[in-house]
C-alpha positions as CSV (number, residue, x, y, z in Angstrom):
1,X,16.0,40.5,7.0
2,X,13.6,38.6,9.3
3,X,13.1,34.7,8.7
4,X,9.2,34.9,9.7
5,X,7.2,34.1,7.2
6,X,5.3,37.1,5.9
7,X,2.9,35.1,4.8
8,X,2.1,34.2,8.6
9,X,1.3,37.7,9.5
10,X,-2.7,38.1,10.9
11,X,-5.0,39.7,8.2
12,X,-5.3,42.4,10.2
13,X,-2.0,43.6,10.3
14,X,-0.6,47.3,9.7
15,X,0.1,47.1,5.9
16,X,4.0,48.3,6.8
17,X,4.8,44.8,8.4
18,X,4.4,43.4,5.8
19,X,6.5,45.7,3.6
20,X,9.0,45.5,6.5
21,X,9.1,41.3,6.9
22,X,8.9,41.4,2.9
23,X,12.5,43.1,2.7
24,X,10.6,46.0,0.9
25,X,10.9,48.7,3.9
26,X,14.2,51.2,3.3
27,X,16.3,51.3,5.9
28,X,15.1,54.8,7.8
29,X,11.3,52.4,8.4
30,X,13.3,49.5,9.8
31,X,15.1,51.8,12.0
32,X,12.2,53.9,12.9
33,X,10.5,50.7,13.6
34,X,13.2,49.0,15.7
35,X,13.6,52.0,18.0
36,X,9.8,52.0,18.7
37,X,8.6,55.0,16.8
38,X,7.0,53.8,13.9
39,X,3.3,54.9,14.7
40,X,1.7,51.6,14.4
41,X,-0.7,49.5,17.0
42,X,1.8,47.9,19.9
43,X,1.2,44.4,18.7
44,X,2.6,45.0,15.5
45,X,5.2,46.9,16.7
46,X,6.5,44.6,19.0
47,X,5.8,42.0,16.5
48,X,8.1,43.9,14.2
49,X,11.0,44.4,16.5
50,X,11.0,40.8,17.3
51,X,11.1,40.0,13.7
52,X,13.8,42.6,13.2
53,X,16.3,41.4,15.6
54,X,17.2,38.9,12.4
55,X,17.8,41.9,10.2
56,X,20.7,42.4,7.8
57,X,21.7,45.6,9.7
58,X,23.7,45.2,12.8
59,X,22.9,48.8,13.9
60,X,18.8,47.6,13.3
61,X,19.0,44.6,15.3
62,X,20.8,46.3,18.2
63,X,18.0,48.6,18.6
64,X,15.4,46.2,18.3
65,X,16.6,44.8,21.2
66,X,17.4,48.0,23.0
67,X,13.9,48.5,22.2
68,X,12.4,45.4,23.6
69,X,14.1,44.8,26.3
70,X,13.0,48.4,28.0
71,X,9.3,47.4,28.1
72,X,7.6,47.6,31.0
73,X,6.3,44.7,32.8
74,X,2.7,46.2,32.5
75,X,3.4,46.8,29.2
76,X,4.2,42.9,29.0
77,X,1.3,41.8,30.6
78,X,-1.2,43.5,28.4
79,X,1.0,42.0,25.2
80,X,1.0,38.6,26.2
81,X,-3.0,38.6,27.9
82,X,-3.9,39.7,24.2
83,X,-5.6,37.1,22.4
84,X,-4.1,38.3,19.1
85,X,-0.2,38.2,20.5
86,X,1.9,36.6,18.1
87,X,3.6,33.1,19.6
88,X,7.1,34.5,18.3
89,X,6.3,37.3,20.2
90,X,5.9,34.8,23.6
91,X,8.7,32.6,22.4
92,X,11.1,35.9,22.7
93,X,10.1,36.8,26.1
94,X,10.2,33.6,27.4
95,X,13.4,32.6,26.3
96,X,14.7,36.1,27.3
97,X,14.3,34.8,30.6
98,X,12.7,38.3,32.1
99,X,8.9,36.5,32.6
100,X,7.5,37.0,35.9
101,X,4.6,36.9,38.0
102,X,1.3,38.3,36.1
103,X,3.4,38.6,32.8
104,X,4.6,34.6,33.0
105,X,1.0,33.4,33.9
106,X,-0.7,35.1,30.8
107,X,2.7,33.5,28.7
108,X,1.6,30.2,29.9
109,X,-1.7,30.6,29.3
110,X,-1.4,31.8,26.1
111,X,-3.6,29.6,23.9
112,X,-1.0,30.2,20.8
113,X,2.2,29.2,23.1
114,X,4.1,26.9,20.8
115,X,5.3,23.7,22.6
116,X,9.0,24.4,22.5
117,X,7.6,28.0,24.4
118,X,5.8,26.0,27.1
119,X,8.6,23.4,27.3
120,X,11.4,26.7,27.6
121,X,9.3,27.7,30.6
122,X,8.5,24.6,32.2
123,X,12.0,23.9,32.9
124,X,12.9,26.5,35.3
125,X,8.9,28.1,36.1
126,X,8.1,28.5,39.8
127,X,6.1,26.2,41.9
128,X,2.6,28.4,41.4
129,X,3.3,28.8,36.9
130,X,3.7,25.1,37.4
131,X,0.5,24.5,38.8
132,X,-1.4,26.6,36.0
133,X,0.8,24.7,33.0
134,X,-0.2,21.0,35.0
135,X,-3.9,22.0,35.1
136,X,-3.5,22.1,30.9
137,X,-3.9,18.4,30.6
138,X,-5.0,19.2,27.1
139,X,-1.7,20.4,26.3
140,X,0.6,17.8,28.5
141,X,-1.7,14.7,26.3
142,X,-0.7,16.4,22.9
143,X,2.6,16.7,24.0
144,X,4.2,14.0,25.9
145,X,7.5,15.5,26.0
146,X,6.5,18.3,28.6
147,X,5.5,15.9,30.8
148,X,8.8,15.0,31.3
149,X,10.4,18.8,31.2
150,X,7.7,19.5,34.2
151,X,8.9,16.6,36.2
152,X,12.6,17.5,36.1
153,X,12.0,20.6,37.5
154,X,13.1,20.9,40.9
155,X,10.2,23.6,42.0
156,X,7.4,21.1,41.1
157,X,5.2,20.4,43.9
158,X,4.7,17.0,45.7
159,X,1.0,17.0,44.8
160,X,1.0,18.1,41.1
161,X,3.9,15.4,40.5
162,X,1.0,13.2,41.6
163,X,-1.5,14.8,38.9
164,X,1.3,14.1,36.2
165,X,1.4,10.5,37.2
166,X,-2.2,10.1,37.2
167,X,-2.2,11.8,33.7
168,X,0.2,9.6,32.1
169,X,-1.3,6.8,33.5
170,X,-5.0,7.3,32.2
171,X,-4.4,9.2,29.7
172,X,-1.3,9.6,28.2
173,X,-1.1,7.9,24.8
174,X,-4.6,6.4,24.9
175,X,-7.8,6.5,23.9
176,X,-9.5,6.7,26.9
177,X,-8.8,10.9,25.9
178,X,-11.7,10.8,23.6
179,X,-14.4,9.7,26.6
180,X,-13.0,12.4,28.6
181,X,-13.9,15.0,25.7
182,X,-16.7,13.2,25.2
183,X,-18.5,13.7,28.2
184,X,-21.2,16.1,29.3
185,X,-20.9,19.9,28.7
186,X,-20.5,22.0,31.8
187,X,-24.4,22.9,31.8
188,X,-25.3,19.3,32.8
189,X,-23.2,18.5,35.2
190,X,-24.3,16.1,37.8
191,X,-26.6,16.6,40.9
192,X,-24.3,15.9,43.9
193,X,-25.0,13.1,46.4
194,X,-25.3,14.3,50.3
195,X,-21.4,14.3,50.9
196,X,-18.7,16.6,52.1
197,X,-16.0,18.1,50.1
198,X,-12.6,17.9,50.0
199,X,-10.7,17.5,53.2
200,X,-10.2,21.5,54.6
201,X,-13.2,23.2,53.4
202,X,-15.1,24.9,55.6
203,X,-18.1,25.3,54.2
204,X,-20.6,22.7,55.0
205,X,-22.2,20.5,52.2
206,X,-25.4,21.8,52.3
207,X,-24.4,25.6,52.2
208,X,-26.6,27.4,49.5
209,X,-23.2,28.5,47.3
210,X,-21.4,31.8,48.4
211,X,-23.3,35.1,46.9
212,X,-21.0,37.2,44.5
213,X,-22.1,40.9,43.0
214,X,-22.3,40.6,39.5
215,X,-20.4,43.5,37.3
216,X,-23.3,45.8,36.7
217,X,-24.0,45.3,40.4
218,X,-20.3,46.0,41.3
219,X,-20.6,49.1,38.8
220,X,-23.5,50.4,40.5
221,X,-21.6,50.2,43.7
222,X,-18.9,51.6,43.1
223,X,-20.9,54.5,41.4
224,X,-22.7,55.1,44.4
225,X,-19.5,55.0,46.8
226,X,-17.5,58.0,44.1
227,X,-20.7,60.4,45.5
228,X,-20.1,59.7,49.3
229,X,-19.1,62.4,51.2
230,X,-16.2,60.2,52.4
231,X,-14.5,59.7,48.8
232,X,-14.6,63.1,47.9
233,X,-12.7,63.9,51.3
234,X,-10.2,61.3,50.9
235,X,-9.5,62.2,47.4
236,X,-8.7,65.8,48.1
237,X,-5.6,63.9,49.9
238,X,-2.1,63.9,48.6
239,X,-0.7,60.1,48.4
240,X,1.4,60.6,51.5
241,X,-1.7,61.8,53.5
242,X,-3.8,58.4,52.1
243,X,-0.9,56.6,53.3
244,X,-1.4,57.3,56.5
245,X,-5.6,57.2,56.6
246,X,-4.8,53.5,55.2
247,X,-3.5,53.0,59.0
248,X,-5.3,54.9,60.6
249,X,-8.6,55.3,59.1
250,X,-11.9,53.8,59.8
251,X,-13.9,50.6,57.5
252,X,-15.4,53.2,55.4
253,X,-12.3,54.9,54.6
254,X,-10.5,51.2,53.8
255,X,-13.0,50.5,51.5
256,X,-12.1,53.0,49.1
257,X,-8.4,53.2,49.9
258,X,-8.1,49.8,48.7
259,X,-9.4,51.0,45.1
260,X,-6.7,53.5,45.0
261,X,-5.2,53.8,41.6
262,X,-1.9,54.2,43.8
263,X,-0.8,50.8,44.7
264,X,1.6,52.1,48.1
265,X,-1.7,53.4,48.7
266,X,-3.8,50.4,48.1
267,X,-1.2,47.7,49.6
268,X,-1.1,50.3,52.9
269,X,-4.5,49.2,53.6
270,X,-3.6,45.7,53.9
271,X,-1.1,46.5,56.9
272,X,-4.2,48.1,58.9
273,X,-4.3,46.6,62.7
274,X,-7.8,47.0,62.1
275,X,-8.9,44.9,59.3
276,X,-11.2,42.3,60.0
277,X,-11.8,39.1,58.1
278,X,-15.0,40.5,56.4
279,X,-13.3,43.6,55.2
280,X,-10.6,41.4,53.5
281,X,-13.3,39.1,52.3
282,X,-14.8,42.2,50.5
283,X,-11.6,43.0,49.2
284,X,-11.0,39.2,47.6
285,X,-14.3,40.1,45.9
286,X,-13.7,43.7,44.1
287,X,-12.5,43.6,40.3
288,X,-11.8,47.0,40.4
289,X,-8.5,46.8,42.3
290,X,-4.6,45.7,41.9
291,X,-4.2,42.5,41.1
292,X,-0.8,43.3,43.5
293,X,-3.4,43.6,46.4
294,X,-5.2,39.7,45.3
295,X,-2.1,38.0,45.4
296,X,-0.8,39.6,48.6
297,X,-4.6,38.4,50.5
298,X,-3.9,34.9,49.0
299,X,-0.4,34.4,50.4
300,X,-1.3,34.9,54.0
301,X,-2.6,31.7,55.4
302,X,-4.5,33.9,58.1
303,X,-7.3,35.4,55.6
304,X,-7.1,32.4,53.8
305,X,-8.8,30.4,56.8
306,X,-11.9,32.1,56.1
307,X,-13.8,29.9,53.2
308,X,-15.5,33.6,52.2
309,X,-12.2,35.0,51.7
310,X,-10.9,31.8,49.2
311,X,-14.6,31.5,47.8
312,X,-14.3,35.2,46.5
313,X,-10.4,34.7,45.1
314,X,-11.5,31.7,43.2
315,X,-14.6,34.0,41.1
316,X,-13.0,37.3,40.7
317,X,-11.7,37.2,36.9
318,X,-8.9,39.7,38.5
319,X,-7.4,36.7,40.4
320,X,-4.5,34.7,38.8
321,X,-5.6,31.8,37.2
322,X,-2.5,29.6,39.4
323,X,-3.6,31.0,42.5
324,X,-7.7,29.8,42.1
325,X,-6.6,26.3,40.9
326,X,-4.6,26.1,44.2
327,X,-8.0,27.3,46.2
328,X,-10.4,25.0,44.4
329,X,-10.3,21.9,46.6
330,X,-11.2,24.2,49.6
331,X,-14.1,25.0,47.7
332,X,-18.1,22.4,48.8
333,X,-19.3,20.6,45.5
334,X,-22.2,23.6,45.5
335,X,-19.3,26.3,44.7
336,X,-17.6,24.3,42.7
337,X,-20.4,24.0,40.3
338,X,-21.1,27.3,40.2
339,X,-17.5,28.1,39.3
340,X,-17.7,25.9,36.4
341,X,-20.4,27.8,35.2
342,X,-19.3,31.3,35.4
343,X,-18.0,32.1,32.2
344,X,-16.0,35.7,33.4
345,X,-13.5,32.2,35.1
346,X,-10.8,32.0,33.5
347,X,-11.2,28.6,31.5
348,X,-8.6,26.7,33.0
349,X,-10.0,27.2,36.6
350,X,-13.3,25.8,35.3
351,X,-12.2,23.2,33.9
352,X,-10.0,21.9,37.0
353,X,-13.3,22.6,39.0
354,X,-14.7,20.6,36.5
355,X,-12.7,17.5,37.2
356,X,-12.6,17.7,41.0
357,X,-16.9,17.7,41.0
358,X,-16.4,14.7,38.7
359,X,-14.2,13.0,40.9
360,X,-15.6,14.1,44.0
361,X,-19.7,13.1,43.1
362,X,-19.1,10.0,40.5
363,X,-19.9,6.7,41.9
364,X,-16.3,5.0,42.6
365,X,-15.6,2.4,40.4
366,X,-16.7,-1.3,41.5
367,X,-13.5,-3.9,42.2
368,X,-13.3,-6.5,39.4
369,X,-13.6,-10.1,41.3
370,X,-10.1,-11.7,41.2
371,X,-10.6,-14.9,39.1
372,X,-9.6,-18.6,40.7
């Protein structure tokens, strides 16, 4: 039966995992349960099959696996965004080695990843998952030891090889942790003194900060566009025939092509001739489409030029947390703070927004005299 602890199980559990982790499930529920068709929520059913692939029964463990290895990788990424995922159930998919994209960024991010998780995917996690787990300083402090996995892999960037050393220098082992923690919530951040931002940003310093619809204001929207004329013409169309409007079509037509629940569809738009830079700037903005479509305008350094395009990425809740850390320093000290600030960010964007205003608008630090 499984070593987990039944014990461990959340409160709110089905009441047949713990009869199954307590060894007091017949066989028929284990099986039932390992093959997927015990009628129970998917968290506890996963849950269940990882737990089960320590059964007694050879013939249980092998469909538990069968089982879990045929989930979907949408599937995965809902399981591991969940707040409520079980860490053994993001210590078996990690180790499995089958993370990827979306699915390895919400593994990473996972507030209940155990350390031995994070260190597992550390070691061999692409250049972008790297960036998200080097932004957790948090994490890297309370655990020296990944400090050192992150640095001997290979795919780790020049620049957050730097952050590492800067960590372990000021931080690492000290006290100076508590002043950090200590210091001024988010609401009271700093004025800004008259300078520019990071080297790259286009955005001048005195800007007023970028203008984002809100959610009810992107739900009235998109309301309004569903009784257009125009979207109920195009949604007569068969996907082959939206296909082709996603060439050939006008900016009208784009803008709700791009929204298609069909991503060929939605990813068609993208290869338009006739975009312009606004119309992918609008895109960058809307939650209501594939995060597919997000990461494909953030990894072509052409719409990435435009400050309105990265300023949008960087607030839309939709956009990968590693792909709006690497956008920040484009961002002026104005956008910055408002990032911080917008609570629908995930939390480790606004906290390494956090720390650039810091260390872009605090006074530097006066030389000590040498003494004679």
């Amino acid at each position: 039966m499984p070593t987990a602890d039944p014990q461990q199980a959340r409160p709110s559990r089905h009441p047949l995992v713990g009869k199954i982790l307590a060894g007091e499930a017949p066989e028929a529920i284990r099986m039932t349960a390992a093959r997927g068709a015990l009628p129970i929520p998917l968290q506890d059913l996963i849950y269940v099959q990882v737990c089960l692939l320590n059964d007694s029964l050879p013939q249980v463990v092998e469909a538990a696996g069968e089982s879990l290895s045929k989930i979907t990788e949408e599937s995965l990424v809902a399981l591991l965004g969940d707040a409520g995922c079980d860490p053994l159930v993001i210590d078996h998919f990690a180790k499995a080695g089958t993370l990827a994209g979306a699915a390895l960024e919400a593994a990473v991010a996972h507030p209940a990843i155990m350390d031995g998780t994070l260190e597992a995917l550390a070691a061999s996690a692409p250049a972008d998952t790297l960036t998200l787990i080097v932004t957790n300083e948090v994490r890297i402090i309370k655990n020296p030891h990944l400090l050192e996995v992150l640095r001997a892999n290979p795919n780790l960037s020049g620049d957050n090889r730097r952050r590492l050393s800067e960590l372990e220098r000021d931080f690492v082992g000290k006290e100076q942790l508590k002043v950090r923690e200590a210091r001024a919530p988010e609401a009271a951040l700093p004025e800004e003194p008259a300078v520019a931002g990071a080297e790259g940003a286009e955005a001048p310093p005195d800007e007023e900060p970028v203008a984002v619809m809100t959610e009810e204001e992107q739900r009235q929207f998109e309301e309004e566009l569903r009784k257009s004329p125009t979207f109920q013409r195009v949604m007569k169309m068969n996907v082959a025939e939206r296909v082709q409007l996603a060439m050939k079509g006008n900016s009208e037509e784009r803008a709700i092509l791009i929204r298609d629940t069909a991503k060929i569809v939605a990813q068609q738009v993208l290869k338009s001739p006739k975009l312009s830079d606004n119309e992918i700037a609008n895109f960058a903005r809307l939650r209501s489409i594939h995060e597919e479509v997000l990461r494909a305008i953030a990894s072509r350094k052409d719409w990435t030029k435009n400050y309105s395009t990265v300023h949008a990425l960087v607030r839309n809740p939709k956009t990968p947390p590693g792909l709006c850390v690497q956008f920040l320093p484009r961002l002026g000290n104005r956008d910055l703070k408002v990032v911080v600030g917008d609570k629908n960010i995930s939390e480790l964007v606004r906290r390494q927004a956090r720390n650039l205003f810091l260390v872009r608008t605090q006074p530097p630090k006066k030389m000590k005299k040498a003494a004679h």
